[in-house]
LUMTI-768871 format. One line per 10 residues: number of its first residue (from 1); their letters; for each residue x, z negated, y of N, C-alpha, C. Coordinates in pm, 1 decimal, padded with zeros to 6 digits. Layout:
NUM> A> X:Z:Y:X:Z:Y:X:Z:Y  ...
This chain:
1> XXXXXXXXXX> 11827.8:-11008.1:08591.2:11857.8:-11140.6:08538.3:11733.5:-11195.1:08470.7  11743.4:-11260.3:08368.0:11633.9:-11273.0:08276.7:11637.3:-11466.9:08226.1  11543.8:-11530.1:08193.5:11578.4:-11697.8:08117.8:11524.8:-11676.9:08003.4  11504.7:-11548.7:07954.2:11482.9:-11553.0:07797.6:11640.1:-11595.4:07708.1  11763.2:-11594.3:07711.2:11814.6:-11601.6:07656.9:11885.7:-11477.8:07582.2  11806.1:-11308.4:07616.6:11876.6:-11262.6:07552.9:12002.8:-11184.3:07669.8  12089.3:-11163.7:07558.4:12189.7:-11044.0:07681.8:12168.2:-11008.6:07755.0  12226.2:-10980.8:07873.4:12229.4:-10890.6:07970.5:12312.9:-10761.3:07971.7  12229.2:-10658.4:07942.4:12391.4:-10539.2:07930.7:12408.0:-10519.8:08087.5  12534.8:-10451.4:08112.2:12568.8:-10420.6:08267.1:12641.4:-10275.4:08228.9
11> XXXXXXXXXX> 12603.1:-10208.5:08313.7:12706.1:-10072.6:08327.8:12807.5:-10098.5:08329.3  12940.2:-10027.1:08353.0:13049.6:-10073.0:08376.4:13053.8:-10045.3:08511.6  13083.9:-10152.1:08571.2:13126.9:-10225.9:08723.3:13011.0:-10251.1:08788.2  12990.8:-10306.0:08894.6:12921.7:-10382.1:08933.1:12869.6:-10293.2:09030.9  12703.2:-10411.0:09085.7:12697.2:-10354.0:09204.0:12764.8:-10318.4:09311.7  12771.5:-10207.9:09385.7:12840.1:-10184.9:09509.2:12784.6:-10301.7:09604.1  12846.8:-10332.3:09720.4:12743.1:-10431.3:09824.8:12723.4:-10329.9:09904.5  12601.5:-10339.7:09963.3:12492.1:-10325.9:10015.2:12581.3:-10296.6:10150.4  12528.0:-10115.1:10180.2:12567.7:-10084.9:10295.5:12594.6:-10109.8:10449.2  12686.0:-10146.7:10458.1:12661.5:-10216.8:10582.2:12599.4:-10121.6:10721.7
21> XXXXXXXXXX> 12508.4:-10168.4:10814.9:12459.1:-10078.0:10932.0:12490.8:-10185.4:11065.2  12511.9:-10107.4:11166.7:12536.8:-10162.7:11254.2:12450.3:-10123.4:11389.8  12370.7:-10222.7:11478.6:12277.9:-10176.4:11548.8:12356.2:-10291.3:11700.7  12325.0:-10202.8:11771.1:12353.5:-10249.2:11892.0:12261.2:-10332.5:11947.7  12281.7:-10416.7:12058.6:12151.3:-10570.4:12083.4:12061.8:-10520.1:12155.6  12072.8:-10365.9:12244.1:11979.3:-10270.4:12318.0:11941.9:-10211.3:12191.9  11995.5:-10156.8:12109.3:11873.1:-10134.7:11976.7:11794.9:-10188.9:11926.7  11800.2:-10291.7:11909.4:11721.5:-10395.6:11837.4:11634.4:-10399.3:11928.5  11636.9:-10436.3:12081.5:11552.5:-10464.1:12167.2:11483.3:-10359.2:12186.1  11531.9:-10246.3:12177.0:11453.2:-10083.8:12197.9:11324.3:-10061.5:12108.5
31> XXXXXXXXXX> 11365.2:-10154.4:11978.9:11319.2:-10111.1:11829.5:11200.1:-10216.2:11817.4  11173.2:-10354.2:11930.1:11106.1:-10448.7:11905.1:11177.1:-10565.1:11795.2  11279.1:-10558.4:11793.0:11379.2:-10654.5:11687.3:11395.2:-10749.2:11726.9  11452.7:-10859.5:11687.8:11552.4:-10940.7:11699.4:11665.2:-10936.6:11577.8  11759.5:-11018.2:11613.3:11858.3:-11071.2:11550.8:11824.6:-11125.2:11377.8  11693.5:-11204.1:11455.5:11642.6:-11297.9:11321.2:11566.3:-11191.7:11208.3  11531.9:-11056.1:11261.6:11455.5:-10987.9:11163.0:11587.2:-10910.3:11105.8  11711.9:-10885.3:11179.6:11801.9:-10773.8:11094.0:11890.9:-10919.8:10984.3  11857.4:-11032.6:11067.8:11956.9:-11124.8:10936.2:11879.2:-11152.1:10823.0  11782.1:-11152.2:10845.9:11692.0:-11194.8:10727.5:11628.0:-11070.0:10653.7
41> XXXXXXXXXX> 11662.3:-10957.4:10687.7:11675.4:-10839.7:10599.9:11796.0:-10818.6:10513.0  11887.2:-10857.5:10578.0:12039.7:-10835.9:10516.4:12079.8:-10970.2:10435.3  12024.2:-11087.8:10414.0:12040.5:-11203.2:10377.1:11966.8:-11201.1:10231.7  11828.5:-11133.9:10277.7:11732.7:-11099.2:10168.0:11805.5:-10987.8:10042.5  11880.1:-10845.9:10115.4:11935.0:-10802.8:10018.1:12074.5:-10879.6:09932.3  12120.5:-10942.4:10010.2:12267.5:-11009.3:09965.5:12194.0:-11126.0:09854.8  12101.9:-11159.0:09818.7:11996.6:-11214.5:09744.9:12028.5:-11120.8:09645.3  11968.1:-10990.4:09669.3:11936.1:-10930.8:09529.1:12063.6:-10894.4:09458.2  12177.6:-10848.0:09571.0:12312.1:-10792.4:09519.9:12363.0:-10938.1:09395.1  12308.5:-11095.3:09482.8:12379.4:-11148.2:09433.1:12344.8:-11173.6:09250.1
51> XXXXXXXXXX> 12222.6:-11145.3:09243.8:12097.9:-11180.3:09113.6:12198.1:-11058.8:09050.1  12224.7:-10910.0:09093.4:12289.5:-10821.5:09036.4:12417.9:-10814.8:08944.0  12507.2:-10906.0:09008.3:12610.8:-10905.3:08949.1:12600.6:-11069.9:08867.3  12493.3:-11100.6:08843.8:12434.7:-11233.1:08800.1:12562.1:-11379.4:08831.4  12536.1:-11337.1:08983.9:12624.6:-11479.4:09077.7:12485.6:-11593.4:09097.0  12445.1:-11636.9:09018.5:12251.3:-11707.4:09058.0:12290.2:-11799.4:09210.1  12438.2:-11877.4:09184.8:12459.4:-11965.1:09261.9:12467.6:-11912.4:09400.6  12481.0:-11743.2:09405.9:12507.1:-11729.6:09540.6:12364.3:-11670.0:09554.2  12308.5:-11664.6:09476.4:12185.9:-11592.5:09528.8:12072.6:-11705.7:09566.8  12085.0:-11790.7:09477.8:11974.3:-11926.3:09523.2:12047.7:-11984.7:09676.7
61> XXXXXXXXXX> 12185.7:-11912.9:09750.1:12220.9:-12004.3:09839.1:12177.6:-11905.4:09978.0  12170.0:-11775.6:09911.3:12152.2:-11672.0:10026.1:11962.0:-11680.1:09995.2  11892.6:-11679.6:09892.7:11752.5:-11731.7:09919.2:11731.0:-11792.1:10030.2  11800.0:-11952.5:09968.1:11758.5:-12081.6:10062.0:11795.2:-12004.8:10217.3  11896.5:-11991.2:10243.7:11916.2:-11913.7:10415.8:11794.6:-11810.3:10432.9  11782.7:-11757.1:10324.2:11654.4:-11649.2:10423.9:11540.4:-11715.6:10438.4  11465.1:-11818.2:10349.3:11358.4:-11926.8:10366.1:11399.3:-11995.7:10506.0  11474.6:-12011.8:10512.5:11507.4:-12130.4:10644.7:11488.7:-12010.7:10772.7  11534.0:-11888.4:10746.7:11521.9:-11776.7:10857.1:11401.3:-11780.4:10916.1  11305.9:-11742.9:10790.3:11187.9:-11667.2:10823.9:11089.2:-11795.6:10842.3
71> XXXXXXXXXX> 11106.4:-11911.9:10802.5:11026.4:-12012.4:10861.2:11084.2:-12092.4:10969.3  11185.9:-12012.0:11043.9:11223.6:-12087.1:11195.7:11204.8:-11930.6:11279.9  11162.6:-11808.6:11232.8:11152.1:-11707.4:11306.3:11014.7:-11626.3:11312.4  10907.8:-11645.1:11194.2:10825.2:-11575.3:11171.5:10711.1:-11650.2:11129.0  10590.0:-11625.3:11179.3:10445.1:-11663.3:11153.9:10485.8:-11696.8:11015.3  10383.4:-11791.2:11045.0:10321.5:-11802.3:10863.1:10254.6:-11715.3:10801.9  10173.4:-11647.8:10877.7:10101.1:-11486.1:10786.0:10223.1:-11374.0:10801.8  10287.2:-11373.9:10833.7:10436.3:-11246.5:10824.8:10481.9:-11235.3:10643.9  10420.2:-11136.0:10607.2:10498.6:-11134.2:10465.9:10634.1:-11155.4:10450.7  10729.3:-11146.7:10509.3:10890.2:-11165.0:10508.8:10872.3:-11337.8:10466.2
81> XXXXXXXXXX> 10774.5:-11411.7:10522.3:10763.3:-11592.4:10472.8:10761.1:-11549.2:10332.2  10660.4:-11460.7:10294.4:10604.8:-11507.2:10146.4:10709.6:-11443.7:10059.2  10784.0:-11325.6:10103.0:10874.2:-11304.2:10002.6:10982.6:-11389.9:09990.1  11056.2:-11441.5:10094.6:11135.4:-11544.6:10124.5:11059.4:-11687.9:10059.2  10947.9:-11682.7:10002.4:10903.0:-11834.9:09928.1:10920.2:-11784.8:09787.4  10838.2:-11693.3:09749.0:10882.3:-11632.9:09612.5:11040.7:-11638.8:09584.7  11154.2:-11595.6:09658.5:11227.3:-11520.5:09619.9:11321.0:-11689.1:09625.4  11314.2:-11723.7:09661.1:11378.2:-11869.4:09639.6:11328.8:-11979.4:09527.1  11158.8:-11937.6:09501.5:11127.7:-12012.3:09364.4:11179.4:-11893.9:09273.1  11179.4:-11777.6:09276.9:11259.9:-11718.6:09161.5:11388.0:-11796.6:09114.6
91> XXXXXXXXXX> 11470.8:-11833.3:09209.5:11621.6:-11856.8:09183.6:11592.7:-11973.4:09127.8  11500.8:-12075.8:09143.6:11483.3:-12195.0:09091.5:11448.5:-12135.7:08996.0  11353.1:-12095.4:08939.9:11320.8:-12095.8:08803.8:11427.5:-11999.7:08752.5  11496.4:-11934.0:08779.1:11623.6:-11894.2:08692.7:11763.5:-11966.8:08666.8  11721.9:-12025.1:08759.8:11829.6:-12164.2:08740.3:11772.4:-12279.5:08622.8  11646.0:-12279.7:08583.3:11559.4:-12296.2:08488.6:11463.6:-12485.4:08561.2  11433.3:-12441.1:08700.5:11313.8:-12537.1:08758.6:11237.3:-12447.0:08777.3  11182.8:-12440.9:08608.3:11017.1:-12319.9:08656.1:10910.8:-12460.2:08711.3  10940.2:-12591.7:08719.3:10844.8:-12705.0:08816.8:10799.7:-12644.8:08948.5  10948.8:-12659.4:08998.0:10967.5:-12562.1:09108.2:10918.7:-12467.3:09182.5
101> XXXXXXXXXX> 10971.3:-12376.7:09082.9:10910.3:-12233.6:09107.4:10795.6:-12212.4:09116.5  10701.5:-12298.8:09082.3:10564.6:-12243.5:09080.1:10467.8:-12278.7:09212.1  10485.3:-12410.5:09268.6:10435.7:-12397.4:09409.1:10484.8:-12332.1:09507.2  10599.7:-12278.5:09475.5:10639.8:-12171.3:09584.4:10623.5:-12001.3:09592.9  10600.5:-12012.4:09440.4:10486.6:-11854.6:09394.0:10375.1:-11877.8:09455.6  10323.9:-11988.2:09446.5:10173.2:-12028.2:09481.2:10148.3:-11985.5:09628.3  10288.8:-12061.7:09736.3:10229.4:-12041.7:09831.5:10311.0:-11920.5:09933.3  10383.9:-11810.8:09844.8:10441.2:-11663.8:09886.4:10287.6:-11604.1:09850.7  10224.1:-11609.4:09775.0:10054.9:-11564.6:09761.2:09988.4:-11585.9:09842.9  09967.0:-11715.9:09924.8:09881.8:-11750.4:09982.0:09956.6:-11646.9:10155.8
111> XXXXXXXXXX> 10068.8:-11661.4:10151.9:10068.9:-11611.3:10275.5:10104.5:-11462.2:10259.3  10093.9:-11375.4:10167.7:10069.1:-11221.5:10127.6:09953.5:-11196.3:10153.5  09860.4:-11303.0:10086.4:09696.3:-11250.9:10111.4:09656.7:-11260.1:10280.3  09748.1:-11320.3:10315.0:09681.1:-11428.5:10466.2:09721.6:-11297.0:10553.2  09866.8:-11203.3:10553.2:09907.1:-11096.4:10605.4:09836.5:-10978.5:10676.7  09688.8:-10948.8:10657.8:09623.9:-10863.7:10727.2:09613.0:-10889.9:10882.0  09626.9:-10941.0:10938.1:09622.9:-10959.4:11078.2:09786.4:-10909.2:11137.5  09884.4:-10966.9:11081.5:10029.3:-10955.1:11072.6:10026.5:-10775.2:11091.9  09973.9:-10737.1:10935.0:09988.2:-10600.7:10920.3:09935.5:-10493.4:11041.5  09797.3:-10579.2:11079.9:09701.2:-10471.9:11208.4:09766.4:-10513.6:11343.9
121> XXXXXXXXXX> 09902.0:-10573.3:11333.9:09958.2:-10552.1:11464.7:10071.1:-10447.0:11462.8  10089.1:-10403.7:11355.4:10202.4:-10270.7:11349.9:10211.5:-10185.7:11422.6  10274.8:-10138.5:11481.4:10251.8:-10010.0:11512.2:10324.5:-09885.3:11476.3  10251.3:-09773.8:11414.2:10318.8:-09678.6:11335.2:10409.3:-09631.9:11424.8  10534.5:-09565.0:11350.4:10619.9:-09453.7:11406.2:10619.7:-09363.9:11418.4  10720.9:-09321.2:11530.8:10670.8:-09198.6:11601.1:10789.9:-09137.0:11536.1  10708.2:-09059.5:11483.2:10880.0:-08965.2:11336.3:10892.8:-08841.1:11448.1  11066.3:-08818.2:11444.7:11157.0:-08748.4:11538.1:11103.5:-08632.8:11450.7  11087.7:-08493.2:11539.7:11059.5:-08364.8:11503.9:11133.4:-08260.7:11596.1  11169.3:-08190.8:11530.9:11229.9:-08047.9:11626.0:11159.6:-07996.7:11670.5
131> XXXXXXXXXX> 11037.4:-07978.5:11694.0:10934.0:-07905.3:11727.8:10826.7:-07934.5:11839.6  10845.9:-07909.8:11926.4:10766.2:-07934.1:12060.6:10595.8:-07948.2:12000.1  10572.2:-07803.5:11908.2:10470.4:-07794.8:11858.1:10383.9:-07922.9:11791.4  10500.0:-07987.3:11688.1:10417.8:-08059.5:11596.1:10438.3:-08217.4:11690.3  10517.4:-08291.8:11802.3:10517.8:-08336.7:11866.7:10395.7:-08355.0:11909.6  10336.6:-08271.8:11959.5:10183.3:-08269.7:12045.6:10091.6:-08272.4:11970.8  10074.2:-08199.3:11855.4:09988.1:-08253.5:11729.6:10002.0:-08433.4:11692.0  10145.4:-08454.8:11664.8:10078.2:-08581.5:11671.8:10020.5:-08690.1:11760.8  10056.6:-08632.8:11913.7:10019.8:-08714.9:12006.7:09856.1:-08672.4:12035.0  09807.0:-08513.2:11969.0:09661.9:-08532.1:11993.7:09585.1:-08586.7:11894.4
141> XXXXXXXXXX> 09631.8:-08625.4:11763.1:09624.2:-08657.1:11641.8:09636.1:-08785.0:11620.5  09675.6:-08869.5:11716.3:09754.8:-09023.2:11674.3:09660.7:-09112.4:11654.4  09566.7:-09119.3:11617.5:09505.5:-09182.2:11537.6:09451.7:-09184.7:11432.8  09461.5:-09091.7:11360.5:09441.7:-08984.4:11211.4:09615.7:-09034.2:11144.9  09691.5:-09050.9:11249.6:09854.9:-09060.2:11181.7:09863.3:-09181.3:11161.7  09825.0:-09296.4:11269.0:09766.9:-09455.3:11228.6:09693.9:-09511.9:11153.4  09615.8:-09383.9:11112.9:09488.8:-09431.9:10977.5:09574.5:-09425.6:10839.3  09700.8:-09315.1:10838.3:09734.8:-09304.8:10710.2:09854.9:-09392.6:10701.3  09910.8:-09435.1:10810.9:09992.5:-09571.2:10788.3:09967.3:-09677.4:10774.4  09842.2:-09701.9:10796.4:09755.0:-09832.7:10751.3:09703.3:-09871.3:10614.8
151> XXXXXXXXXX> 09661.8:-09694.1:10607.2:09653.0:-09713.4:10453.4:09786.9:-09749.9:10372.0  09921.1:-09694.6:10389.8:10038.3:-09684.0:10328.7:10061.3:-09851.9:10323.9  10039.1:-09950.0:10498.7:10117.8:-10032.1:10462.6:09980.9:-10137.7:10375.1  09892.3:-10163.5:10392.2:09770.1:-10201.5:10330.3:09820.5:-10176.3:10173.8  09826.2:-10091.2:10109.6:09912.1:-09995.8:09946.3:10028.4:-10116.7:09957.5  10109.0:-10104.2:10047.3:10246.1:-10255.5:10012.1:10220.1:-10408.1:09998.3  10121.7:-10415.0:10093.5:10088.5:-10534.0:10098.3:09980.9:-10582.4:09950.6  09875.9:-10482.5:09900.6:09825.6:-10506.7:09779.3:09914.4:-10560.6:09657.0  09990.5:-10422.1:09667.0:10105.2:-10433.6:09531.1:10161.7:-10548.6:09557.4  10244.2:-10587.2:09666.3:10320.4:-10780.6:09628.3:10197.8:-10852.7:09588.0
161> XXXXXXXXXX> 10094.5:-10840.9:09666.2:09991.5:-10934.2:09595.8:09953.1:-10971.3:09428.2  09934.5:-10843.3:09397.9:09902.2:-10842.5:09267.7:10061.1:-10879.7:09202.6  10193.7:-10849.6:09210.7:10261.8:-10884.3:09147.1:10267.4:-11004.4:09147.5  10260.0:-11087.5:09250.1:10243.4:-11216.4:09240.6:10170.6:-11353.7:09158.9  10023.7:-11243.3:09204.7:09949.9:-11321.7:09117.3:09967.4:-11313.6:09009.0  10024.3:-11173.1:08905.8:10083.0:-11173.4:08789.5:10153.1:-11273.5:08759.0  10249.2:-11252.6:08867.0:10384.8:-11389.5:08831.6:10293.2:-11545.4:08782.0  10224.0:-11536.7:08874.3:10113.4:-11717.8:08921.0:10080.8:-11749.3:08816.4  09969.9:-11607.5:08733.9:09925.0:-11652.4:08582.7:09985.9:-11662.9:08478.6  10119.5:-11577.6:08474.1:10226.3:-11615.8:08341.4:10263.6:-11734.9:08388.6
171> XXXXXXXXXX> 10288.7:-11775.5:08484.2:10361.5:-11937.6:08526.3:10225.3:-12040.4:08441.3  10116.7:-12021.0:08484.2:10006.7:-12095.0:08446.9:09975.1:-12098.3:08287.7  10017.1:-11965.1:08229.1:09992.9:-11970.7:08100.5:10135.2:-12013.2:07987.7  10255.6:-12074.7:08086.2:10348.7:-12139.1:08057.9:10418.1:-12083.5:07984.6  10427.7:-11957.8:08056.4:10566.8:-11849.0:08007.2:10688.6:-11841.7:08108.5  10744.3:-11929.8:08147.3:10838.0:-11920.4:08278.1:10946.3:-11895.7:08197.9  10942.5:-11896.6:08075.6:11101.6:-11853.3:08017.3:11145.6:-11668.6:07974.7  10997.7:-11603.9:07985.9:11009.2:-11512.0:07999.8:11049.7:-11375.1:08166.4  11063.9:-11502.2:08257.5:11052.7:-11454.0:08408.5:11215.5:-11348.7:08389.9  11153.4:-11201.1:08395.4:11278.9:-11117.6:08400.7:11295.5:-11064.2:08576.2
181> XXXXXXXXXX> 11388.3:-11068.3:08583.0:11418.6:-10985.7:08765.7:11526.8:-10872.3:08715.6  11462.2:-10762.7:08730.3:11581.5:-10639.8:08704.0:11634.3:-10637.3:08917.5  11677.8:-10695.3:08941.0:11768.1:-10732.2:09082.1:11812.9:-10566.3:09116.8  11924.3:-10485.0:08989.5:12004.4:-10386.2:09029.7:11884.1:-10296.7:09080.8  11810.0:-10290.2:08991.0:11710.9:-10183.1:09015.5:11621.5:-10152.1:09166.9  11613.7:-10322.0:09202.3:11491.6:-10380.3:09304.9:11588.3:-10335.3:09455.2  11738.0:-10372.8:09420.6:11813.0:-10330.6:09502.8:11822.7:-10170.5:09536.2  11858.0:-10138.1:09476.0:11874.4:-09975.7:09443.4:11775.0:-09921.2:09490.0  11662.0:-09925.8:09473.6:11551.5:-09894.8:09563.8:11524.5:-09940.6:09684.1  11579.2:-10083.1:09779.9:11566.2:-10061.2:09848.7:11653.3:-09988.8:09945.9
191> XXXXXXXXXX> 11776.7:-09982.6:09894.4:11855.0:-09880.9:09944.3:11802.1:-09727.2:09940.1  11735.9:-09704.5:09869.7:11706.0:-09587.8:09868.3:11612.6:-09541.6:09974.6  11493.6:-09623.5:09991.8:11351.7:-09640.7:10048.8:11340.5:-09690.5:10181.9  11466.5:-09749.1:10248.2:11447.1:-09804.0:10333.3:11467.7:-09705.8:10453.9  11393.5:-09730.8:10594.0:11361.1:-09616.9:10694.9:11502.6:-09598.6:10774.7  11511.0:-09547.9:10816.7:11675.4:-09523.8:10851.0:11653.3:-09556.9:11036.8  11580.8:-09604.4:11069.4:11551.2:-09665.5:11189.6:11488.1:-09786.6:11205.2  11480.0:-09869.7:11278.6:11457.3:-10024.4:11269.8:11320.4:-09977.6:11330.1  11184.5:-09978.1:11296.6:11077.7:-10005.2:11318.1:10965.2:-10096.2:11252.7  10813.4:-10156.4:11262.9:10787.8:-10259.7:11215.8:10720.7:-10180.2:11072.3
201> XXXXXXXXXX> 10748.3:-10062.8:11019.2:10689.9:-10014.3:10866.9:10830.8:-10102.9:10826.1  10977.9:-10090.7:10873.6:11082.7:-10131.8:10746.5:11030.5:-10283.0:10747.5  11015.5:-10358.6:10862.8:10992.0:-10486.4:10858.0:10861.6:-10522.3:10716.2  10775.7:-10465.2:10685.4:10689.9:-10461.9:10619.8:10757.1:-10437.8:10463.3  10845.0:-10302.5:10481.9:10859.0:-10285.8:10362.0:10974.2:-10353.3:10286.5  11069.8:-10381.4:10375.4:11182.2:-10523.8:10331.1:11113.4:-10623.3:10280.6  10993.0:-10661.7:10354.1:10906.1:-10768.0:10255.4:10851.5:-10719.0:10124.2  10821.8:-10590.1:10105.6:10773.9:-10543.0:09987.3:10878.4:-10525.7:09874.5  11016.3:-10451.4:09935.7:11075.0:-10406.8:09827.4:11173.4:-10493.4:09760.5  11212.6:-10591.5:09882.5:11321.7:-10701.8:09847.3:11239.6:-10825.4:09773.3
211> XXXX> 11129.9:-10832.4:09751.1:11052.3:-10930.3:09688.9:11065.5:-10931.8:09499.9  11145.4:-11035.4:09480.7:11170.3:-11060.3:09323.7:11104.2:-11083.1:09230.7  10992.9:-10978.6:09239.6:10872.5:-11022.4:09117.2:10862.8:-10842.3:09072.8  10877.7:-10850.6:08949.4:10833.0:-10715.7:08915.0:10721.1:-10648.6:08878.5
């Protein structure tokens, strides 16, 4: 979805919606979850599905619900705040209050950058293996396997940053009519990318991939 004014082409037919998964309340609890992190993952994509089939009205309404989520469920340094602030001044400024939109770019930045403490409470996953062998490698290894997930999620947390601040300075240099969101795409990847088990890398990377800045 774009406020330049020009066309939008669409494939023929629309987005599919967004797969539904179903986790039991001993999963979630197994996984370190709550309720409030699988709704505000699934609230966040129903956001992008909605930017997809360019419904803005349902997407600025499923925004506003995930903002209200993640600031009645999650720190203020939790990136899921800052994408949930971005991703609701997106809908404003595509609704065309780039006023709006811009202190709430401002302050999805401020709490992306603020995220390193958030991030060094992760704890990596323990990836399922057939192999008794490589099992014990990583348990004599597990901190060589924590160094390279730190680096990985540290790599997610940069990239929203910098897209952001991208976003911050075209806002500043008073181009808000150029603000494009390719949504199908942002979606599509996170369907693709996302971990097929509820641990705190997806929590991280739902903030990375569902975030509406390109």
């Amino acid at each position: 979805m774009n406020m330049s004014g020009a066309p939008i082409s669409e494939r023929e037919g629309s987005q599919s919606p967004t797969p539904a998964e179903s986790w039991s309340t001993q999963e979630l609890i197994n996984a370190g979850w709550r309720e409030a992190d699988l709704e505000w993952e699934e609230t966040s994509a129903k956001t992008l599905e909605a930017l997809a089939r360019n419904d803005l009205a349902g997407a600025k309404a499923k925004a506003s619900h995930a903002l209200q989520l993640a600031r009645e469920n999650f720190e203020p340094i939790d990136p899921r705040l800052g994408t949930s602030l971005a991703n609701y001044g997106i809908c404003l400024g595509l609704d065309g209050d780039a006023a709006g939109m811009k202190p709430l770019i401002d302050k999805a930045l401020h709490a992306w950058r603020a995220s390193p403490p958030w991030i060094a409470g992760l704890t990596a996953p323990r990836v399922a293996r057939s192999s008794m062998f490589h099992l014990r490698m990583e348990a004599l290894h597990r901190e060589t396997y924590r160094a390279r997930w730190r680096q990985r999620w540290q790599e997610i947390a940069e990239a929203a940053v910098a897209r952001l601040q991208a976003l911050s300075d075209r806002l500043d240099a008073g181009k808000a009519a150029d603000l494009e969101v390719p949504a199908e795409a942002m979606l599509a990847a996170w369907l693709r990318e996302r971990p097929a088990m509820l641990n705190d890398t997806r929590k991280l990377l739902g903030a990375g991939l569902l975030l509406l800045v390109s």
